[in-house]
SEFIZA-3560 file (N, C-alpha, C; in Angstrom, 3 decimals):
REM SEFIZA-3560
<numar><xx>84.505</xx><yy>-130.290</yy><zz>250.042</zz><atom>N</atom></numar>
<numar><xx>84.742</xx><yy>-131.696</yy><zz>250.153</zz><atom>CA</atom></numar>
<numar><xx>85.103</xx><yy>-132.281</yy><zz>248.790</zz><atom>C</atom></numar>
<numar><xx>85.087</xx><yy>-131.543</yy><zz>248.100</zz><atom>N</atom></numar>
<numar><xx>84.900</xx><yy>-132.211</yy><zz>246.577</zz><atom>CA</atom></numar>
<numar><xx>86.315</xx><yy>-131.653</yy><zz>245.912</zz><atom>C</atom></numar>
<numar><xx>86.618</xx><yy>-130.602</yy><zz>245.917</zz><atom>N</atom></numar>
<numar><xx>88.231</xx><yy>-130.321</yy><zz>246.311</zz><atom>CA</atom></numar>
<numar><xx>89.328</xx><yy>-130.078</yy><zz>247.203</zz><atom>C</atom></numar>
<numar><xx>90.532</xx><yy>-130.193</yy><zz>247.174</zz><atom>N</atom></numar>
<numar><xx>91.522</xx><yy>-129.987</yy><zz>248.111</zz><atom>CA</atom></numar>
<numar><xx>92.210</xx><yy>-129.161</yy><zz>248.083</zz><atom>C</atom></numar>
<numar><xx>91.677</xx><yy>-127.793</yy><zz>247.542</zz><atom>N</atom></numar>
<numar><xx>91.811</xx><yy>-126.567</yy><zz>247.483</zz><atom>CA</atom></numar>
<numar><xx>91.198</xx><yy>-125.687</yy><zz>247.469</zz><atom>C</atom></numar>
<numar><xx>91.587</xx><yy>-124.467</yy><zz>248.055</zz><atom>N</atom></numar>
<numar><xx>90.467</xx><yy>-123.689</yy><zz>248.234</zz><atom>CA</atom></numar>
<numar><xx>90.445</xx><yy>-122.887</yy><zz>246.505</zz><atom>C</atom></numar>
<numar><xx>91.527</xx><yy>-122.928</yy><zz>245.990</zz><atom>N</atom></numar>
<numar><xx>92.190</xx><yy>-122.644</yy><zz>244.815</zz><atom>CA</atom></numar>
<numar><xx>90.977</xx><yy>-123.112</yy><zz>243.869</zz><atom>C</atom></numar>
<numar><xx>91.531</xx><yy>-124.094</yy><zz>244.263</zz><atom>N</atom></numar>
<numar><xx>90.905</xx><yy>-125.507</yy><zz>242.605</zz><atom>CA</atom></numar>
<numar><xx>89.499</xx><yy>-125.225</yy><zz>243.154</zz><atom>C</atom></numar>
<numar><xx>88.638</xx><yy>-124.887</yy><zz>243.942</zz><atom>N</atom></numar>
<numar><xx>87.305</xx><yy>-124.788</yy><zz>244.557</zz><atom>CA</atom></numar>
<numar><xx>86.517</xx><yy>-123.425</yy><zz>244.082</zz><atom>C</atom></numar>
<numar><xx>87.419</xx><yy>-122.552</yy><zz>243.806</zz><atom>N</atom></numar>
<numar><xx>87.381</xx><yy>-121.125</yy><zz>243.182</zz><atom>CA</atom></numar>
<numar><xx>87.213</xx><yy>-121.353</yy><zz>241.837</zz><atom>C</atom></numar>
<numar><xx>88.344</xx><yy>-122.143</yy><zz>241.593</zz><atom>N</atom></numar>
<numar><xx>88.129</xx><yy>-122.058</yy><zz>239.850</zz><atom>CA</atom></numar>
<numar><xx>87.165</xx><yy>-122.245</yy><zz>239.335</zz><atom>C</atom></numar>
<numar><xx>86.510</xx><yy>-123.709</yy><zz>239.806</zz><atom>N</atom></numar>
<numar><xx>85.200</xx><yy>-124.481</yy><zz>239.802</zz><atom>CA</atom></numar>
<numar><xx>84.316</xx><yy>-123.494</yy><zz>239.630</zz><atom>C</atom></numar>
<numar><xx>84.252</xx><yy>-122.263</yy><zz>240.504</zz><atom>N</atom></numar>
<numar><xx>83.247</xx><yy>-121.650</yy><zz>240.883</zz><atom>CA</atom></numar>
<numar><xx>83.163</xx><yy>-120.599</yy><zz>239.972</zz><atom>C</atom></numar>
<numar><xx>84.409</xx><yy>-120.128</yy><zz>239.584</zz><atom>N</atom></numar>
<numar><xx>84.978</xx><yy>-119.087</yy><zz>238.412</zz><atom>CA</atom></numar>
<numar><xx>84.975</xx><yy>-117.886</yy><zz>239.390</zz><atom>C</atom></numar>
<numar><xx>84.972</xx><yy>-118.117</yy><zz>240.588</zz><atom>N</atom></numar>
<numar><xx>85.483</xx><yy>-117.010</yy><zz>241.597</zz><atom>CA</atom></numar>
<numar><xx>86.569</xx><yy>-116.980</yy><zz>241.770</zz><atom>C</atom></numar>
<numar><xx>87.391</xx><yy>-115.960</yy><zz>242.866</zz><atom>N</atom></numar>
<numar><xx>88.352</xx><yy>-115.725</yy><zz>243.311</zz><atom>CA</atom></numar>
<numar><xx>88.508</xx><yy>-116.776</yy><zz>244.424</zz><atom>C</atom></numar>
<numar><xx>89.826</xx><yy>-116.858</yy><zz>244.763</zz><atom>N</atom></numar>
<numar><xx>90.573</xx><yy>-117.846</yy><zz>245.769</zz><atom>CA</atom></numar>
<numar><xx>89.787</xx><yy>-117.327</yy><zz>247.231</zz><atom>C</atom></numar>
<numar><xx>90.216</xx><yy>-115.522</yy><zz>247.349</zz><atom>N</atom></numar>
<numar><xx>90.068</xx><yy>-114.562</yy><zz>248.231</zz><atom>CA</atom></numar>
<numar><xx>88.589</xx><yy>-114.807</yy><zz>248.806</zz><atom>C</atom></numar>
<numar><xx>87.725</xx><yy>-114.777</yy><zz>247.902</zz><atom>N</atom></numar>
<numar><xx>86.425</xx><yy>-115.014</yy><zz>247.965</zz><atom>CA</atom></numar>
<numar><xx>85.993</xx><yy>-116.157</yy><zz>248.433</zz><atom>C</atom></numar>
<numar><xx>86.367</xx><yy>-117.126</yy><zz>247.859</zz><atom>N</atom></numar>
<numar><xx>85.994</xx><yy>-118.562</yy><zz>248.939</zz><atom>CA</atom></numar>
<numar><xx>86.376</xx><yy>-118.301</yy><zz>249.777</zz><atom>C</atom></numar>
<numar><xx>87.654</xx><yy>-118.190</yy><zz>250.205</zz><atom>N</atom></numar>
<numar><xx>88.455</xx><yy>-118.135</yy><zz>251.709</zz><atom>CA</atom></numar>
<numar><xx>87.417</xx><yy>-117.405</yy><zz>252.785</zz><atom>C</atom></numar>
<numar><xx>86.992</xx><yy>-116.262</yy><zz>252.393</zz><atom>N</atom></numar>
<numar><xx>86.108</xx><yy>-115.375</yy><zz>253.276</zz><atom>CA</atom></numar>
<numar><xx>84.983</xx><yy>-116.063</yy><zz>253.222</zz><atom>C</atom></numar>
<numar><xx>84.044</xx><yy>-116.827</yy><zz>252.484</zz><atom>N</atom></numar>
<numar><xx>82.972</xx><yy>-116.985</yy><zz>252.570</zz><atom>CA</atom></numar>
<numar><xx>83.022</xx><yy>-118.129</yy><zz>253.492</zz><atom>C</atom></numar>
<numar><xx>84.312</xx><yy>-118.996</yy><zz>253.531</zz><atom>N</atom></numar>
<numar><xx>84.495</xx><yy>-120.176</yy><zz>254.182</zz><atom>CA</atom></numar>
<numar><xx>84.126</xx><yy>-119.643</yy><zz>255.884</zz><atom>C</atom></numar>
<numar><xx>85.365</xx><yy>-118.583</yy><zz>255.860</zz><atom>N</atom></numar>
<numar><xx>85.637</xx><yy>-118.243</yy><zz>257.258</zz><atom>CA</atom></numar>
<numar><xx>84.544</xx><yy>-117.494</yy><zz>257.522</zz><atom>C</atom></numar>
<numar><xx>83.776</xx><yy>-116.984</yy><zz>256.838</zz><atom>N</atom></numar>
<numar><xx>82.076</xx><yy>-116.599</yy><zz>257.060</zz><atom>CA</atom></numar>
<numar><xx>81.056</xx><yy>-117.531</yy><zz>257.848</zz><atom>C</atom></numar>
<numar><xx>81.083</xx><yy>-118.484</yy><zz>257.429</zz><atom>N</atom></numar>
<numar><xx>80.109</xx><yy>-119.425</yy><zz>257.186</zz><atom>CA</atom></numar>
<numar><xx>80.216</xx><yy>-120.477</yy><zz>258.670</zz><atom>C</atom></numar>
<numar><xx>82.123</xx><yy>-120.647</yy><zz>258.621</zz><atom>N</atom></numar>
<numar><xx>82.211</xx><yy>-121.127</yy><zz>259.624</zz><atom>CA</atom></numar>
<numar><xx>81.882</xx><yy>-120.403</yy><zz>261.207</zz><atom>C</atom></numar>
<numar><xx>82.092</xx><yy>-119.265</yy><zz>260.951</zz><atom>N</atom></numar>
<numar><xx>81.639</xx><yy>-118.131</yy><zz>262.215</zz><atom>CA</atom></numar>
<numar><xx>80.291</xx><yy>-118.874</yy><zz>262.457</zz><atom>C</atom></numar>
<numar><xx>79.366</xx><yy>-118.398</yy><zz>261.177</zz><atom>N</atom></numar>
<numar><xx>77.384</xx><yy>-118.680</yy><zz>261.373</zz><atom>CA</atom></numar>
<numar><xx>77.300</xx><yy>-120.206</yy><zz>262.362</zz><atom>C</atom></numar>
<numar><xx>78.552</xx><yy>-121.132</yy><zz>262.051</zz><atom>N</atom></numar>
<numar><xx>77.657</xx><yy>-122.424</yy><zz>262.376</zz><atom>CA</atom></numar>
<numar><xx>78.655</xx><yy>-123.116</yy><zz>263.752</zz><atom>C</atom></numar>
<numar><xx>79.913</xx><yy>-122.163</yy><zz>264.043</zz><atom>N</atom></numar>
<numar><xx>80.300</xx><yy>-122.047</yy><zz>264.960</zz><atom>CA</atom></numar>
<numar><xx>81.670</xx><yy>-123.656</yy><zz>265.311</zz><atom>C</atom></numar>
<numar><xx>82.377</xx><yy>-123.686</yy><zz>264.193</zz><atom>N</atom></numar>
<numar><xx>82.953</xx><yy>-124.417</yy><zz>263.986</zz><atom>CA</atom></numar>
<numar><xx>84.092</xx><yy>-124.440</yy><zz>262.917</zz><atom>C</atom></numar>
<numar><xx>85.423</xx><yy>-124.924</yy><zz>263.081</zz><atom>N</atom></numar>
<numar><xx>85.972</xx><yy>-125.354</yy><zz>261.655</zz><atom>CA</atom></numar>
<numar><xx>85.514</xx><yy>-126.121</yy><zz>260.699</zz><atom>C</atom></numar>
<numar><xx>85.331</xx><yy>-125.783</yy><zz>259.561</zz><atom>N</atom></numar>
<numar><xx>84.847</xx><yy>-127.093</yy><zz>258.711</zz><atom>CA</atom></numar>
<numar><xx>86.226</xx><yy>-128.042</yy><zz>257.751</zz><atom>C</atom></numar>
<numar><xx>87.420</xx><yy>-127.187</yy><zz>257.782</zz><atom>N</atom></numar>
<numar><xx>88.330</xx><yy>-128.128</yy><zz>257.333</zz><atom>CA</atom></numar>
<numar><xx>89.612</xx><yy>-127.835</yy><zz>258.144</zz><atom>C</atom></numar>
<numar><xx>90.280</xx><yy>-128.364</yy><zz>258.303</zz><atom>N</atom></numar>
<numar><xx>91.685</xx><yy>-128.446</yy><zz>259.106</zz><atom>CA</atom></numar>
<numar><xx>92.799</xx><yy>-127.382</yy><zz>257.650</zz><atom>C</atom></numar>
<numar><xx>93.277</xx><yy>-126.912</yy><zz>258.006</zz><atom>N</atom></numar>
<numar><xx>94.218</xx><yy>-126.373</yy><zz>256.872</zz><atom>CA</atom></numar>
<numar><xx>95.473</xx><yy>-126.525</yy><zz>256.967</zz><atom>C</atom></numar>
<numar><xx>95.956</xx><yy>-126.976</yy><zz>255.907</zz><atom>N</atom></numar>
<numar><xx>97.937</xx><yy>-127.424</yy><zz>256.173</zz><atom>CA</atom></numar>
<numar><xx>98.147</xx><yy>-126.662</yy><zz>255.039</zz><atom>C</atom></numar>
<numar><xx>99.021</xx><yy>-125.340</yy><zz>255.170</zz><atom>N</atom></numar>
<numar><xx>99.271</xx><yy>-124.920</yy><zz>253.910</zz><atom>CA</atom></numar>
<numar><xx>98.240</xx><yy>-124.582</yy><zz>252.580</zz><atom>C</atom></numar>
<numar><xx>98.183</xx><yy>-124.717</yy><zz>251.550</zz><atom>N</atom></numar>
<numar><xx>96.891</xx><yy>-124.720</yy><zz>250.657</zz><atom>CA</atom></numar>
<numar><xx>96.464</xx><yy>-125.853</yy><zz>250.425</zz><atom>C</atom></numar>
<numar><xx>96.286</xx><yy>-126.896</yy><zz>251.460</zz><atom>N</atom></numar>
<numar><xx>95.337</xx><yy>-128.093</yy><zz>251.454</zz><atom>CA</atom></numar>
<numar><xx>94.352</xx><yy>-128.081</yy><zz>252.239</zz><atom>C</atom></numar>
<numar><xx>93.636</xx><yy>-128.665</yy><zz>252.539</zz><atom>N</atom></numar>
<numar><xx>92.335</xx><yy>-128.413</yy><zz>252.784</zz><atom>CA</atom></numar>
<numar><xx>92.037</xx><yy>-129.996</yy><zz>253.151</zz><atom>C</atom></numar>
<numar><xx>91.387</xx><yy>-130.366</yy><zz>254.417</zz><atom>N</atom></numar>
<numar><xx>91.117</xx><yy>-131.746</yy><zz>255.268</zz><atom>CA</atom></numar>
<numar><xx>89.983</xx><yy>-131.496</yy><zz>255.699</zz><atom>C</atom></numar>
<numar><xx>88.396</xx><yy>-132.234</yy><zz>255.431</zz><atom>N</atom></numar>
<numar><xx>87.203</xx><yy>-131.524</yy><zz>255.906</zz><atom>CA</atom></numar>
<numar><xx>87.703</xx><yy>-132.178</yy><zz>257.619</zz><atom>C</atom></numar>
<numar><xx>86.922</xx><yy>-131.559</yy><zz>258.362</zz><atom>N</atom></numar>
<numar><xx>86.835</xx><yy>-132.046</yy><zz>259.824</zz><atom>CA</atom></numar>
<numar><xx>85.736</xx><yy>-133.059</yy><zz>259.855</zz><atom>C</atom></numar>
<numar><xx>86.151</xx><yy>-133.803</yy><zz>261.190</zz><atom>N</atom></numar>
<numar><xx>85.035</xx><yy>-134.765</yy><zz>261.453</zz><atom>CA</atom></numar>
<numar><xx>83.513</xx><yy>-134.082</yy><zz>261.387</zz><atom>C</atom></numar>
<numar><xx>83.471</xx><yy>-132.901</yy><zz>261.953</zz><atom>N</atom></numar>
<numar><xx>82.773</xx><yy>-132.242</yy><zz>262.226</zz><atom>CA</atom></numar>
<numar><xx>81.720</xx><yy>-131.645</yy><zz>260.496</zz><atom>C</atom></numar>
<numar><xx>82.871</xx><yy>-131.511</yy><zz>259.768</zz><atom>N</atom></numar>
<numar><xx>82.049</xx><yy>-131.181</yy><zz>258.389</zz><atom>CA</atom></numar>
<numar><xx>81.646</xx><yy>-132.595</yy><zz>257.844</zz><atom>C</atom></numar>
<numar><xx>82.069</xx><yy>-133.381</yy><zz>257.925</zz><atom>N</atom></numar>
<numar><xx>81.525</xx><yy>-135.211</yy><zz>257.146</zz><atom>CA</atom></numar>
<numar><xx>80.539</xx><yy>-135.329</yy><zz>257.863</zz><atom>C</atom></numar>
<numar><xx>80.695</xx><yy>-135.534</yy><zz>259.113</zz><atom>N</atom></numar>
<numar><xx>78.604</xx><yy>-135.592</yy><zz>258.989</zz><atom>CA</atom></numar>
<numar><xx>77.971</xx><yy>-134.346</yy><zz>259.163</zz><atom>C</atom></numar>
<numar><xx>78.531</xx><yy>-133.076</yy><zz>259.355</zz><atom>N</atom></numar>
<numar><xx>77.190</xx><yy>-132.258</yy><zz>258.609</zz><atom>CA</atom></numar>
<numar><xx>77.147</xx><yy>-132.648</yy><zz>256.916</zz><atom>C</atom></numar>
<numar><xx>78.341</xx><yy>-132.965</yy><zz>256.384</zz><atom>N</atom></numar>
<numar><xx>77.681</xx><yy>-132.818</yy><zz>254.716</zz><atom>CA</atom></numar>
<numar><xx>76.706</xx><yy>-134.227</yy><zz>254.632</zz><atom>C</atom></numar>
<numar><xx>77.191</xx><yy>-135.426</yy><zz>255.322</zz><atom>N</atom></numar>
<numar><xx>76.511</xx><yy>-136.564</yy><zz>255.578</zz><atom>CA</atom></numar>
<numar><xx>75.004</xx><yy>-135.992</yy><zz>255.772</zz><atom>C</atom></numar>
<numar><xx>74.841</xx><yy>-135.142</yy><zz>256.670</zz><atom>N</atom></numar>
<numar><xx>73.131</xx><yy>-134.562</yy><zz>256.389</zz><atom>CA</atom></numar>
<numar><xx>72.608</xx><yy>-134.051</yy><zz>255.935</zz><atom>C</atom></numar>
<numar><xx>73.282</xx><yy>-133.561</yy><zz>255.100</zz><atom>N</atom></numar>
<numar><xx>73.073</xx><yy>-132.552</yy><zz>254.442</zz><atom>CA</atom></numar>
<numar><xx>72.737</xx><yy>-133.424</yy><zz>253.265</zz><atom>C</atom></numar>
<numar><xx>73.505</xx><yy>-133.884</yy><zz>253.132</zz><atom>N</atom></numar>
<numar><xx>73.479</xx><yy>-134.838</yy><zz>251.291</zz><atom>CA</atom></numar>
<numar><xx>71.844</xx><yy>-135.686</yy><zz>251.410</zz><atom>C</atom></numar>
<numar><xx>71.957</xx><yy>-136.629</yy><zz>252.509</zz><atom>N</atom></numar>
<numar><xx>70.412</xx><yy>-137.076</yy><zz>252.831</zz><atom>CA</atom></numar>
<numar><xx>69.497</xx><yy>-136.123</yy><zz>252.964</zz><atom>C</atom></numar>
<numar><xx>69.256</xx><yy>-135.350</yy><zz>253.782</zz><atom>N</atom></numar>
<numar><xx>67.996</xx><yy>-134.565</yy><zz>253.717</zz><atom>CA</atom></numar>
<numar><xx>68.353</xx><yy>-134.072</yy><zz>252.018</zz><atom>C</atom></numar>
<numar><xx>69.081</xx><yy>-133.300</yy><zz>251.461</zz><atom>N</atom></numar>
<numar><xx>68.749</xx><yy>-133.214</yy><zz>249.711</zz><atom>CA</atom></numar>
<numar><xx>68.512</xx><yy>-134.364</yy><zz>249.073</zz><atom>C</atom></numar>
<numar><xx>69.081</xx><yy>-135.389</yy><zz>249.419</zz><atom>N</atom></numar>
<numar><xx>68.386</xx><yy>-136.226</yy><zz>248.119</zz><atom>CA</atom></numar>
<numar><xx>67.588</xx><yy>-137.243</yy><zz>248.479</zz><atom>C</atom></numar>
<numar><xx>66.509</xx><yy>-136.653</yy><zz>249.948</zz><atom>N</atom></numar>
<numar><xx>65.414</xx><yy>-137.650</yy><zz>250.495</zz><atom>CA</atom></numar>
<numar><xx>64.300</xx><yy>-136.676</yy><zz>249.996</zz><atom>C</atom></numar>
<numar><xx>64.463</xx><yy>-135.022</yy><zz>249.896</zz><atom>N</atom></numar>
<numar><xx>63.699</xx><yy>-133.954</yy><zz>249.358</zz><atom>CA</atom></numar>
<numar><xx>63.744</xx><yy>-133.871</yy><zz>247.823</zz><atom>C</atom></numar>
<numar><xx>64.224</xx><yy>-135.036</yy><zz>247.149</zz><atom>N</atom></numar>
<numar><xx>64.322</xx><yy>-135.076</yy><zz>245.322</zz><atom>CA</atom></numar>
<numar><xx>65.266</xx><yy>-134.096</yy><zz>244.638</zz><atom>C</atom></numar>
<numar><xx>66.343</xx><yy>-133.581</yy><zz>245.343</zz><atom>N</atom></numar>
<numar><xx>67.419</xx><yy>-133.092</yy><zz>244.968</zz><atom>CA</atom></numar>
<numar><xx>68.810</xx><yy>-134.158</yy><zz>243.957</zz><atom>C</atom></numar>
<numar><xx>69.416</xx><yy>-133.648</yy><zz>243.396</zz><atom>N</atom></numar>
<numar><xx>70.429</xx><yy>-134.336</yy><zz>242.703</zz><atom>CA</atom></numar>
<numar><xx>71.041</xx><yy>-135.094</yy><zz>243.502</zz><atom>C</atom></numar>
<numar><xx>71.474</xx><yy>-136.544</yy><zz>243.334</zz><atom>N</atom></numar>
<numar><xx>72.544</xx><yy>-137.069</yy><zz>244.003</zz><atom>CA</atom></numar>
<numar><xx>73.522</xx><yy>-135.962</yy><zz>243.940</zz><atom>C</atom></numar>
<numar><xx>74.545</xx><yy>-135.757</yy><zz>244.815</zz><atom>N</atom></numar>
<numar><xx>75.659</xx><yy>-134.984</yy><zz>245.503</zz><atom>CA</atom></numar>
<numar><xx>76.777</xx><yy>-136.249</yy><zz>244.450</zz><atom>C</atom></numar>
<numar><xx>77.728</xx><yy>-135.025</yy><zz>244.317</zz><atom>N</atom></numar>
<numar><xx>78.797</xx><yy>-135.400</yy><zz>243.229</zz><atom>CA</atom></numar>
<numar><xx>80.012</xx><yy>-136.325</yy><zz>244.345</zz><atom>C</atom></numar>
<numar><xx>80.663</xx><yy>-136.974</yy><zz>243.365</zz><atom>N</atom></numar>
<numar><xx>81.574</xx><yy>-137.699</yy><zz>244.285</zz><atom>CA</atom></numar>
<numar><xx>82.745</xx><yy>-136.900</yy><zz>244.473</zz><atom>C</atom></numar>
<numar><xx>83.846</xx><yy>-137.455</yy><zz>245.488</zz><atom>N</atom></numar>
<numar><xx>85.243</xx><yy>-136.588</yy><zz>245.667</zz><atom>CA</atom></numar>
<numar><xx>85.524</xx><yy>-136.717</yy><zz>244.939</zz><atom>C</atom></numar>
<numar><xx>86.617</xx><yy>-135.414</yy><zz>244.714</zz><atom>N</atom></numar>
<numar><xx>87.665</xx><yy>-135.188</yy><zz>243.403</zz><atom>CA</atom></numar>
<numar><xx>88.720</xx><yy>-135.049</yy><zz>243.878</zz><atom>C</atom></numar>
<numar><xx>90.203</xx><yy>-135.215</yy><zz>242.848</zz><atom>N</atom></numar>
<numar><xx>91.375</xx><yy>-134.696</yy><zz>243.598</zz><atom>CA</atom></numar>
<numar><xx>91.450</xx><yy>-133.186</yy><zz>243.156</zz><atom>C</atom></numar>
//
C-alpha cells in the first residue's frame, strides 16, 4: 500500500522484485483473495486489502505498535 510497485517495494526491502512477487502470490493463496489489482507493473490495493490493512493498522496501533507510515508514490 505504501508503494506502487512491486519493484520500488523490493528495493525498500533490499530484496528481489521475484521475491515479493511470490511472497505476494503466497500470502494471497493463505488468506484467499487478491490483495491488489495489477495493470502492468502497477499495483492498485483492492477494496478487499484497504480494510484488511484498515484492521490491521488499528488493532497495531490500539496494541502500542508504531503509527503505520503514510502512502508513498
Amino acid at each position: 500500500m505504501v508503494y506502487k510497485s512491486v519493484t520500488a517495494a523490493a528495493t525498500s526491502l533490499r530484496t528481489s522484485q521475484p521475491t515479493v512477487s511470490r511472497e505476494l502470490r503466497d500470502l494471497e493463496r493463505q488468506i484467499g483473495f487478491d490483495l491488489f489489482n495489477r495493470f502492468g507493473k502497477r499495483l492498485t490495493p483492492t477494496n478487499q486489502a484497504q480494510l484488511l490493512h484498515s484492521v490491521v493498522a488499528r488493532s497495531f496501533c490500539r496494541n502500542g505498535g508504531n503509527q503505520p507510515r503514510g502512502d508513498r508514490d
